[in-house]
C-alpha positions as CSV (number, residue, x, y, z in Angstrom):
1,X,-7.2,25.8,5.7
2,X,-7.2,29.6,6.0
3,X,-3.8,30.4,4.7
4,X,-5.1,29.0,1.2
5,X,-7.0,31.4,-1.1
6,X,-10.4,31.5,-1.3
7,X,-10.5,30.1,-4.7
8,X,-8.3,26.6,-3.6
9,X,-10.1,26.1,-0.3
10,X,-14.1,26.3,-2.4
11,X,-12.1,23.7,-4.6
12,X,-11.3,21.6,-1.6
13,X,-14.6,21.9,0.3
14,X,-16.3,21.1,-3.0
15,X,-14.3,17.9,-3.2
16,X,-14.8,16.6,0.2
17,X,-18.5,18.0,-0.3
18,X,-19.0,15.5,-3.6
19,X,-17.3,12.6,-1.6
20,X,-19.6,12.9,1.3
21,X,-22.6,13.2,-1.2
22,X,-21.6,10.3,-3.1
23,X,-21.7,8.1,0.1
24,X,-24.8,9.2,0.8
25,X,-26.2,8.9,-2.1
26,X,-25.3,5.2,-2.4
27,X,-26.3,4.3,1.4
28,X,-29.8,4.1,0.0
29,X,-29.1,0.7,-1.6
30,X,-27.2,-0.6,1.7
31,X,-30.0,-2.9,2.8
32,X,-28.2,-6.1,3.8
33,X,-24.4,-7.2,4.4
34,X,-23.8,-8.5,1.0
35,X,-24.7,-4.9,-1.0
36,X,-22.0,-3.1,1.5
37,X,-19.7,-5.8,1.0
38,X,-20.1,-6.7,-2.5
39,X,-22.2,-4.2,-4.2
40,X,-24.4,-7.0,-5.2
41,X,-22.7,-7.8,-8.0
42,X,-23.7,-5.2,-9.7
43,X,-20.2,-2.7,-10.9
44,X,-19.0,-2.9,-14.4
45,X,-15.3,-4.5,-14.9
46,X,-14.0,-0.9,-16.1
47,X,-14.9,1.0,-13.0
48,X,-13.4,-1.9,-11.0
49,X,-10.1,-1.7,-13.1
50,X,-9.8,2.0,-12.0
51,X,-10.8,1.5,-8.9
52,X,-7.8,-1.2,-8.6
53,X,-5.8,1.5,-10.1
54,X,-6.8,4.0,-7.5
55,X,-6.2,1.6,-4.5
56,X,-2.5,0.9,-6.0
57,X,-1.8,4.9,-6.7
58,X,-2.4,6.3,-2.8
59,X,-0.7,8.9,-1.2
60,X,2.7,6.3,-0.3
61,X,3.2,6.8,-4.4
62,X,1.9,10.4,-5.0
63,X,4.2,11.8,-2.1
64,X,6.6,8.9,-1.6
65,X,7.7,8.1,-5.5
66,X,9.0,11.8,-6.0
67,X,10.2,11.7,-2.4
68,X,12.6,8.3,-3.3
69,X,13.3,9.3,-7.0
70,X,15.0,13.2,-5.4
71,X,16.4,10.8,-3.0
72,X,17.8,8.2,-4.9
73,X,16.6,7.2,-8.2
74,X,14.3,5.1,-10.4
75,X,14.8,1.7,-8.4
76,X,11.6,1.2,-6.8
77,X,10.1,1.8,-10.2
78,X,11.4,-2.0,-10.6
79,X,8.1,-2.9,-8.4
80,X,5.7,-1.5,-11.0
81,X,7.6,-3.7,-13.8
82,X,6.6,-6.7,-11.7
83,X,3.2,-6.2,-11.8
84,X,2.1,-8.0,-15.0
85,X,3.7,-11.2,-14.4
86,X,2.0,-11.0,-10.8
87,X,-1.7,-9.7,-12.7
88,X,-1.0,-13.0,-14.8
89,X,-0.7,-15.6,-12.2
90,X,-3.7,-13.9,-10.7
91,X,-5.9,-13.6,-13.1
92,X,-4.9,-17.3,-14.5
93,X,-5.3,-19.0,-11.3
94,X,-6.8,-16.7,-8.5
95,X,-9.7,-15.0,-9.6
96,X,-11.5,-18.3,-11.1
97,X,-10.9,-19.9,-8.0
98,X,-12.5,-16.9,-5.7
99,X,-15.4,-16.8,-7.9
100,X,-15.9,-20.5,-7.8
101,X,-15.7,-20.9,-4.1
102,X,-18.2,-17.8,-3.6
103,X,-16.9,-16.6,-0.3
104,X,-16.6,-13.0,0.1
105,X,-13.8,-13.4,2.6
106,X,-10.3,-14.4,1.3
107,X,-9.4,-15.9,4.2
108,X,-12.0,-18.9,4.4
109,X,-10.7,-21.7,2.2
110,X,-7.6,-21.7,4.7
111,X,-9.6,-22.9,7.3
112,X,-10.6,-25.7,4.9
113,X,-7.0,-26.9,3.7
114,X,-5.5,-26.3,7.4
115,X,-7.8,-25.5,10.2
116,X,-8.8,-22.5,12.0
117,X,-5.7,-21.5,12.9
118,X,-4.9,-20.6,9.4
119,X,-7.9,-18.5,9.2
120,X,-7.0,-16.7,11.9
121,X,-3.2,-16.4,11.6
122,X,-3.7,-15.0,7.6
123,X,-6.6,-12.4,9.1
124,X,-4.4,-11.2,12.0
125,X,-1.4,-10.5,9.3
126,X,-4.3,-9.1,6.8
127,X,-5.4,-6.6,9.3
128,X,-1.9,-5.4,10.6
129,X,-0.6,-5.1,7.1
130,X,-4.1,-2.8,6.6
131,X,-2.8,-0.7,9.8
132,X,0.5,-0.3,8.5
133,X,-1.0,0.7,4.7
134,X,-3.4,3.2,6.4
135,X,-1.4,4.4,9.1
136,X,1.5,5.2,6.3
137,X,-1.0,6.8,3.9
138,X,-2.4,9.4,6.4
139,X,0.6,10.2,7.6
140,X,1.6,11.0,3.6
141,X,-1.5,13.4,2.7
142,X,-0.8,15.0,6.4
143,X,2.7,15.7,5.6
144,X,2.2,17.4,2.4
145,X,-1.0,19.7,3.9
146,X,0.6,20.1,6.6
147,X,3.5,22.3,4.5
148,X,0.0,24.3,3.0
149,X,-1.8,24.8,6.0
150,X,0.6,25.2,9.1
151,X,-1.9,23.1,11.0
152,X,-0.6,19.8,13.1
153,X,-0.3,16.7,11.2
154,X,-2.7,14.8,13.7
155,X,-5.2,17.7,13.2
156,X,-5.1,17.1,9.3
157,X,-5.3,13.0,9.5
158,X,-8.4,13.7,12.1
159,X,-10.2,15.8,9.8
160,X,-9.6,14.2,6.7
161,X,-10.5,10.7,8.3
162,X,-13.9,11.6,9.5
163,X,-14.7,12.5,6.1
164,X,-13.6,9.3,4.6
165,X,-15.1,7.0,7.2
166,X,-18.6,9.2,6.6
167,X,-19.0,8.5,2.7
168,X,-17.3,4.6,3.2
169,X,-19.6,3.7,6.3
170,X,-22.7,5.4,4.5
171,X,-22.0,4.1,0.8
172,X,-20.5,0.6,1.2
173,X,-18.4,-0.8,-1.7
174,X,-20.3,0.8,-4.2
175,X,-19.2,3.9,-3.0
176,X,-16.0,3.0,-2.5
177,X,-15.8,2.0,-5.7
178,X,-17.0,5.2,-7.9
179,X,-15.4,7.3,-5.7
180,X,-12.4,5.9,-6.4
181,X,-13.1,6.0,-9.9
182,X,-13.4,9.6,-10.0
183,X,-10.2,10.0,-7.2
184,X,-8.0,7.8,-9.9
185,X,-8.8,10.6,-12.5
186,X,-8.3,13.2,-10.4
187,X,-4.9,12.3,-9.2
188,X,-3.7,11.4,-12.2
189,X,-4.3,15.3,-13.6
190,X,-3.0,16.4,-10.6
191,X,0.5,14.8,-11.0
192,X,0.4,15.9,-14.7
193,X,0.0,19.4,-13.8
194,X,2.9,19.4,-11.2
195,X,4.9,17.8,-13.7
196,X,4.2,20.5,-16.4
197,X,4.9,23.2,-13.9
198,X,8.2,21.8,-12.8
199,X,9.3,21.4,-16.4
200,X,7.8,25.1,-17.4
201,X,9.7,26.6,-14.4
202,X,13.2,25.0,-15.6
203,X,15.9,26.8,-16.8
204,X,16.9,24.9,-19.6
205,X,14.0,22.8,-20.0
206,X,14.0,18.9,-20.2
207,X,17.9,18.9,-21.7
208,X,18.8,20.4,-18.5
209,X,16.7,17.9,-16.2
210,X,18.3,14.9,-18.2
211,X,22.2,16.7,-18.1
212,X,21.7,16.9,-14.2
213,X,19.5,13.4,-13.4
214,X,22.4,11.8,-16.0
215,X,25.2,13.7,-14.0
216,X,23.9,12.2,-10.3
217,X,22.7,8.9,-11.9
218,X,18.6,9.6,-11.1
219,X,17.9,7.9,-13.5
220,X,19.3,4.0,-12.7
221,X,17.2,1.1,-11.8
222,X,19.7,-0.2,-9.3
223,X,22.2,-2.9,-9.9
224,X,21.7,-5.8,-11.8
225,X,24.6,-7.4,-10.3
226,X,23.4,-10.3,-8.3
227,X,23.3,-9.1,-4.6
228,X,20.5,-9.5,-2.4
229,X,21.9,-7.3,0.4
230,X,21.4,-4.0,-1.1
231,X,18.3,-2.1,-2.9
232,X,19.6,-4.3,-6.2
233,X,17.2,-4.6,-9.7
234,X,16.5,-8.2,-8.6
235,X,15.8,-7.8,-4.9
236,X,13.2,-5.1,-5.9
237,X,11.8,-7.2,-9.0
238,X,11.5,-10.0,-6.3
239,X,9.6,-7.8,-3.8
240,X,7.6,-6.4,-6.4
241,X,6.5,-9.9,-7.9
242,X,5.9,-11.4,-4.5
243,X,4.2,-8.1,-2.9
244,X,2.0,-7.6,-6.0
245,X,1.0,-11.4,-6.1
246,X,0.2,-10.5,-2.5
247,X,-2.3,-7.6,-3.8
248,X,-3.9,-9.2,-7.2
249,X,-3.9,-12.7,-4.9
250,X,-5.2,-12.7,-1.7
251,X,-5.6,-9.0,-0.3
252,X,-9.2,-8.3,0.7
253,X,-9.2,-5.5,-1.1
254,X,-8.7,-7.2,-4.7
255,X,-10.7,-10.2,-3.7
256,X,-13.7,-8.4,-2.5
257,X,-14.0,-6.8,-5.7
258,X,-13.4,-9.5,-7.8
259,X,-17.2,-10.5,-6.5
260,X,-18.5,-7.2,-7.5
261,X,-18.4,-8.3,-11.5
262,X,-21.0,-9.9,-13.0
263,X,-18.0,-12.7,-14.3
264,X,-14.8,-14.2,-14.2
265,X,-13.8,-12.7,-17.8
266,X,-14.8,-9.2,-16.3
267,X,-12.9,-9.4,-13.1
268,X,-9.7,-10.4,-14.8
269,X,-10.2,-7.4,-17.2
270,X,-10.1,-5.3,-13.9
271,X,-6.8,-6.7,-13.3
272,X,-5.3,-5.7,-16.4
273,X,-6.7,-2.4,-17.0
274,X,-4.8,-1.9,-13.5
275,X,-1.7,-2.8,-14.7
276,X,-2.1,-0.5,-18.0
277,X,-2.9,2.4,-16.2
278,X,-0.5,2.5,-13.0
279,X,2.9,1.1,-14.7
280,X,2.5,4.2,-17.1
281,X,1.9,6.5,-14.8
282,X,3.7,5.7,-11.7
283,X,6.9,6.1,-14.3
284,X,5.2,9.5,-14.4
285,X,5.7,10.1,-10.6
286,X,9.6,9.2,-10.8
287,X,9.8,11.5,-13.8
288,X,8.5,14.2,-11.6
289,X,10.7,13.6,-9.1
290,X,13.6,13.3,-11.2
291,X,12.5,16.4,-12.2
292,X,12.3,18.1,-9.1
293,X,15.6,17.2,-8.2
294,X,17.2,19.0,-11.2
295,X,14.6,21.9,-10.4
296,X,16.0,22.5,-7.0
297,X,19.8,21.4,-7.6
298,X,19.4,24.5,-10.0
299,X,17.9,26.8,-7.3
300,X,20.1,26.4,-4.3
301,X,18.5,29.0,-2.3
302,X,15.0,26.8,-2.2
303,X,17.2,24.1,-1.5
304,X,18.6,25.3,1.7
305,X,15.2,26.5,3.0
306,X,13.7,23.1,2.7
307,X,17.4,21.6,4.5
308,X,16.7,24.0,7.6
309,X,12.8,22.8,7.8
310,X,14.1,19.7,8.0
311,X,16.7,20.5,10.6
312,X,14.2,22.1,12.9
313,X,12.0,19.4,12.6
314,X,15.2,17.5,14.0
315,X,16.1,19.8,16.5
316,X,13.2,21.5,18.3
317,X,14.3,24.4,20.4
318,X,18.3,24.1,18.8
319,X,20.2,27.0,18.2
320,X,20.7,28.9,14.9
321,X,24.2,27.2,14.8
322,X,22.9,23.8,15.5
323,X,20.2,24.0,13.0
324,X,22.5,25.2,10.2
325,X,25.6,22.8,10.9
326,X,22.5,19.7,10.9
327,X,20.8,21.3,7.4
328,X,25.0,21.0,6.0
329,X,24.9,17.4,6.7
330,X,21.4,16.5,4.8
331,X,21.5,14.5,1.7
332,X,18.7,14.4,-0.6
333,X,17.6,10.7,0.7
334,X,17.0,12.8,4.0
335,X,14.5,15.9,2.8
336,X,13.0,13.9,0.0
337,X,9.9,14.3,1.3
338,X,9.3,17.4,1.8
339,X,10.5,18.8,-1.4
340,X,7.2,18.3,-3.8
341,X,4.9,20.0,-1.1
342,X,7.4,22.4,-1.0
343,X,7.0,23.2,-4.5
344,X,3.2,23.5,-4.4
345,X,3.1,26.1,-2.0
346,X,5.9,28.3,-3.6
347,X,5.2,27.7,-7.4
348,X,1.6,26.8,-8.0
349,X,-0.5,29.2,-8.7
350,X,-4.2,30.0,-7.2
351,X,-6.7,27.9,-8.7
352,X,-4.5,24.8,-9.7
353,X,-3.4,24.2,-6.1
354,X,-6.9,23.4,-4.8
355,X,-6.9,20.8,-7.8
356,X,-3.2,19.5,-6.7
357,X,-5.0,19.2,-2.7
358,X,-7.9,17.5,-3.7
359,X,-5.5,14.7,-5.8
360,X,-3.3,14.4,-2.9
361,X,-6.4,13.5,-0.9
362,X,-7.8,11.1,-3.4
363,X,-5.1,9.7,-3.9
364,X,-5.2,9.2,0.5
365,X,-9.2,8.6,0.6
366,X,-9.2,6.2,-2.1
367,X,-6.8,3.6,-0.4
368,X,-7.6,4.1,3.0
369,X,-11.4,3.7,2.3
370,X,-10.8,0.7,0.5
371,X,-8.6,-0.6,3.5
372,X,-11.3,0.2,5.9
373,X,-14.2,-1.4,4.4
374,X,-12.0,-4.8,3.4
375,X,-10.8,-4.7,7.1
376,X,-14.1,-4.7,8.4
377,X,-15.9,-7.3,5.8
378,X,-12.6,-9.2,7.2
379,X,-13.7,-8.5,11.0
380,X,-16.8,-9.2,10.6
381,X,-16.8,-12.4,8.8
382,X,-13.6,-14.0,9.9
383,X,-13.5,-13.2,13.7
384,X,-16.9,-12.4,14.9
385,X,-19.3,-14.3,12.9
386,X,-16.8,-17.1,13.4
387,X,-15.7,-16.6,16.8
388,X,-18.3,-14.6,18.9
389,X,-21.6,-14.6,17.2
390,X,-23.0,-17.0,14.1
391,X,-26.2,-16.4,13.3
392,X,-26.2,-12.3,12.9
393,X,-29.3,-11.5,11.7
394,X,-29.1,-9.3,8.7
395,X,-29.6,-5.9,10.5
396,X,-27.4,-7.1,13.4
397,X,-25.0,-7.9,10.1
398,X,-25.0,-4.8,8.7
399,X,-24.9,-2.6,11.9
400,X,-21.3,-4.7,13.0
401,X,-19.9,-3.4,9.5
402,X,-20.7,-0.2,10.1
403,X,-19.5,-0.1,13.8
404,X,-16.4,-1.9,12.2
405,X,-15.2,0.6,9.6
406,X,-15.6,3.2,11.6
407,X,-13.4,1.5,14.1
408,X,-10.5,0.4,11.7
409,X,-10.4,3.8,10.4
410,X,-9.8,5.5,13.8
411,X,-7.0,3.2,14.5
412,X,-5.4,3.5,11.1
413,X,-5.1,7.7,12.2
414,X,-3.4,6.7,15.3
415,X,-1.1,4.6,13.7
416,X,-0.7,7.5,10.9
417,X,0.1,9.5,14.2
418,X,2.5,7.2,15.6
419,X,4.3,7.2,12.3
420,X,4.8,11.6,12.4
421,X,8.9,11.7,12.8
422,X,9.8,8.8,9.9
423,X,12.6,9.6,7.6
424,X,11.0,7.5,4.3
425,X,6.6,7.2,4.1
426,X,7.4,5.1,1.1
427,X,10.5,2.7,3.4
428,X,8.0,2.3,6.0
429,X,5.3,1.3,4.4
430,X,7.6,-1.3,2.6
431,X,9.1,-3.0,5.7
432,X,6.0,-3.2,7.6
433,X,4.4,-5.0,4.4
434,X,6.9,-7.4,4.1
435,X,6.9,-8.3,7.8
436,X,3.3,-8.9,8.1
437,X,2.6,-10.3,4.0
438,X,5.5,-12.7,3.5
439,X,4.0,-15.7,5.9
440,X,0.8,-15.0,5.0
441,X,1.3,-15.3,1.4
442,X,3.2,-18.7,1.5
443,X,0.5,-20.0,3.5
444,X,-1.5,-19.4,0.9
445,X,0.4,-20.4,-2.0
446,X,1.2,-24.0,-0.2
447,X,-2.8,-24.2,0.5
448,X,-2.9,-23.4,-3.4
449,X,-0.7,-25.1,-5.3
450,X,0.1,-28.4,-2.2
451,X,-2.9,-30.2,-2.6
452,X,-1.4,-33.5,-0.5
453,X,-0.1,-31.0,2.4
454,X,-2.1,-31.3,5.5
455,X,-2.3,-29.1,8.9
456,X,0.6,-30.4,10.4
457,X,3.2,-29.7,7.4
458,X,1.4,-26.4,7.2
459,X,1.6,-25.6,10.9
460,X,4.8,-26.5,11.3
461,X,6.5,-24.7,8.0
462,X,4.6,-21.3,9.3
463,X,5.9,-21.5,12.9
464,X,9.5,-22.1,11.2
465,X,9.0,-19.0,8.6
466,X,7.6,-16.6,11.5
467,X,10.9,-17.2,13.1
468,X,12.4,-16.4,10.1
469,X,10.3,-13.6,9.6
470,X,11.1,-12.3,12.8
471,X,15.3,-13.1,12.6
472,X,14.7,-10.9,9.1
473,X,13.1,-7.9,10.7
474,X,15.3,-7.4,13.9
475,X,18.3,-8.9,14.0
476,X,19.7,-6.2,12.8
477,X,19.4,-4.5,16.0
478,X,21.6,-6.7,17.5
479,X,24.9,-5.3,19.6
480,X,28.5,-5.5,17.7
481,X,29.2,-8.9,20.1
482,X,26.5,-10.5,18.0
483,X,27.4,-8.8,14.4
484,X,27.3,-12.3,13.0
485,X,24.1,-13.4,13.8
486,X,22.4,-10.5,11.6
487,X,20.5,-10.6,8.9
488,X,22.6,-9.8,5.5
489,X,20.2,-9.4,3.3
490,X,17.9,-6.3,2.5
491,X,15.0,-5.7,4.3
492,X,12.7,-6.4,0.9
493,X,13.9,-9.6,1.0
494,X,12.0,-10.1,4.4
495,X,9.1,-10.4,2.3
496,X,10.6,-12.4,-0.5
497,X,12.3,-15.0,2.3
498,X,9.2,-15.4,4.4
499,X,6.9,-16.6,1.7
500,X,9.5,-19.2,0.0
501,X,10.7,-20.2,4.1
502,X,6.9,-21.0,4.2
503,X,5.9,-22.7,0.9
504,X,9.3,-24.6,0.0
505,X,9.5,-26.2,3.5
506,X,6.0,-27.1,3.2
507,X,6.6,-28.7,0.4
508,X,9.6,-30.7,1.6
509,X,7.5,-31.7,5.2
510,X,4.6,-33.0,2.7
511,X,7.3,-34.8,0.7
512,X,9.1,-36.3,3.4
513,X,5.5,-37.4,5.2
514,X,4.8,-39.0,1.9
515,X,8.0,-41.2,1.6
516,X,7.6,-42.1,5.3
517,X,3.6,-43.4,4.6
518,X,5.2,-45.8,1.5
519,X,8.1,-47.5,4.2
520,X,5.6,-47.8,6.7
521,X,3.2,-49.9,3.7
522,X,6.4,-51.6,2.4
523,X,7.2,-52.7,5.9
524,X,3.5,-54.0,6.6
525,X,3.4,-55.8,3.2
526,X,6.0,-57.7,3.6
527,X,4.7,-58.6,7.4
């Protein structure tokens, strides 16, 4: 980071310093499996609440909200309004039942409604969602320093992953927890102070941001009309409520630290103090970018700096004429991106900058060592433990978890790598998440709520809803001779599709399987 001043890089090494200490100091206490897992226990329910909140607010919202607002407008913030009816089914049903069953693994009561091939079919879809998540979220962080440091994108993610997977493999939960803790309050100042500077730095002041955002309608929530093929209200309220249920209901990375209360009453409390902290301010983060949007309509000579970036990116080795007739043809939806780290390197000043880095790698490190240590409590319980080797002893335990996160956070950077080149962090992140959630997730539910549906029904409604799944996803690739056979719907709705394919038909199979059981008693009866 030489190109930042001296005063913003001691800010940053200080950061990553403190993280690196913090997992060190904690991997002290990490005798046995169960403290790196669950932290014995042992974390107060406020703590756990921001941690939540931390997980939720990565680097997909700090970089991707402002990105979609510029490039759109509010509608995505449609997925934070789902969150407390989501926190309410959780917290009602889901948490009591986790905490009753005792299992640190989310995964294991499948096997015991439907078989191991549950198990394993919700773990494989856990753990590619987790690629997707962390692969998305380092390709975020490296986007943004990237624009303050010149230096490659897979440079940034490498650097900035070892230092996670030190402090997570070294620390455990406990340390992923209170770091997290003191990321979520550090990302959260961050965004204020970007938002402060952008409003400072406009002429005209908030009346002018609200005449602009009103002009170019930044400030909608999408169409409530009732159509499910486009970015409407209700597609993303669906998403949201089924993604979210997703999170709060049966993501390793909620359920493990539901077990890290002392009780029920305090893991719910988590829950909630989530959804009061990150519906506020994840409005906050489509203000700002709202915000930045009237900023930069009303400097059009910043504007056309960040369209040819973009156009270079587009066209390595094109020619000035090129370049400039491709920067013409951008719209907002296409530089969105780029527009917010833009801003910090141009208009925030030494000092406050090396604050702004470190949020935008909390808000990174905080979800991605979450993701890694969930993943590999997942590994090691669900797949090798069940699979390979039974009876670890509880050194042998321990050692696989380390091995493990370290593992799962190499291949989230090389999936953050694969990612360099997307148009959207914030799209991506959405459509691989609803691929590999939605069948998962009505598994679930039908295990839940179905107590008379066995492993046939359930089999057989997944099989059906991955090939739904799957129709969803890609059939819109299909050539013009097969325009009809594509999906119509929008690609949120994978998500929303999958899960009800999944559960409803399960439902109907167990139905059906009951009605034939009575005929086959009536007929024998009456033999």
């Amino acid at each position: 980071m030489k190109s930042l001043p001296f005063v913003d890089l001691a800010i940053v090494i200080a950061y990553l310093v403190g993280m690196v200490a913090v997992g060190i100091y904690f991997s002290r206490k990490n005798t046995t499996a169960d403290q790196f897992t669950k932290a014995s226990g042992s974390i107060p329910g406020w703590a756990i609440g921001i941690s939540i909140y931390a997980t939720f607010l990565s680097s997909n919202t700090f970089l991707g909200v402002p990105g979609k607002a510029y490039g759109s407008n509010w509608n995505s913030f449609v997925f934070s309004l789902s969150m407390p009816l989501a926190a309410w089914v959780a917290t009602r049903f889901f948490i009591p039942f986790y905490r009753n069953t005792g299992a640190v693994s989310a995964y294991t009561h499948l096997e015991h409604r439907f078989g191991p091939w549950a198990r394993t079919y919700a773990v494989a879809c856990f753990l590619l969602t987790q690629l997707a998540r962390m692969g998305s979220i380092f390709f975020g962080i490296a986007l943004s320093l990237q624009a303050l440091t010149g230096y490659p994108m897979s440079t940034i993610m490498v650097v900035v992953g070892i230092c996670i997977v030190l402090y997570t493999v070294m620390g455990g939960m406990e340390a992923v927890i209170w770091t997290e803790v003191v990321q979520g309050v550090i990302k959260t100042v961050g965004a204020l102070a970007i938002l402060y500077l952008v409003v400072s730095g406009m002429d005209g002041g908030v009346s002018r941001i609200i005449e602009i955002g009103e002009a170019d309608n930044k400030f909608s929530l999408g169409s409530f009309a009732p159509d499910f093929t486009t970015a409407s209200f209700w597609v993303v309220l669906l998403y949201g409520f089924f993604m979210n249920l997703n999170n709060f209901g049966m993501d390793q990375n909620y359920v493990q630290r539901y077990h890290t209360t002392s009780s029920v009453k305090e893991a719910a409390s988590s829950v909630w103090l989530c959804v009061y902290l990150y519906v506020p301010v994840s409005l906050i983060f489509f203000i700002l970018g709202s915000c930045l949007y009237a900023y930069y309509q009303s400097n059009p000579e910043l504007l056309n700096i960040i369209r040819t970036q973009v156009a270079v990116e587009r066209l390595p080795g094109g020619t000035p004429q090129a370049i400039a007739d491709l920067a013409a043809t951008l719209s907002p939806a296409d530089y969105g991106d780029k527009v917010m780290p833009h801003f910090m390197v141009t208009k925030v000043p030494v000092g406050l900058l090396g604050l702004i880095i470190a949020a935008i790698m909390s808000a990174a490190m905080s979800t991605i060592s979450s993701g890694m240590n969930a993943s590999a409590t997942v590994f090691s319980v669900d797949i090798y433990q069940k699979y390979i080797k039974p009876d670890l002893s509880s050194k042998e335990s321990l050692r696989l978890l380390y091995i493990a996160t370290t593992v799962f956070g190499i291949l989230g950077m090389i999936t953050g790598i694969a990612m360099i080149g997307v148009k959207s962090v914030l799209d991506v992140w959405w459509m691989l998440s609803g691929i590999f959630a939605g069948g998962m997730l009505g598994l679930f539910l039908l295990g839940i709520i179905s107590k008379s549906t066995k492993n046939a029904e359930a089999l057989t409604a997944t099989l059906i809803g991955i090939v739904v799944i799957i129709w969803l996803t890609f059939s819109v690739q299909l050539t013009d001779e097969y325009a009809y056979l594509r999906n119509p719907l929008h690609q949120n709705m994978t998500m929303v599709v999958g899960t009800l394919t999944i559960f409803l038909l399960g439902l109907l199979l167990t139905k059906l399987k009951g009605k034939e059981k009575v005929k086959r008693e009536v007929v024998l009866d009456s033999e």
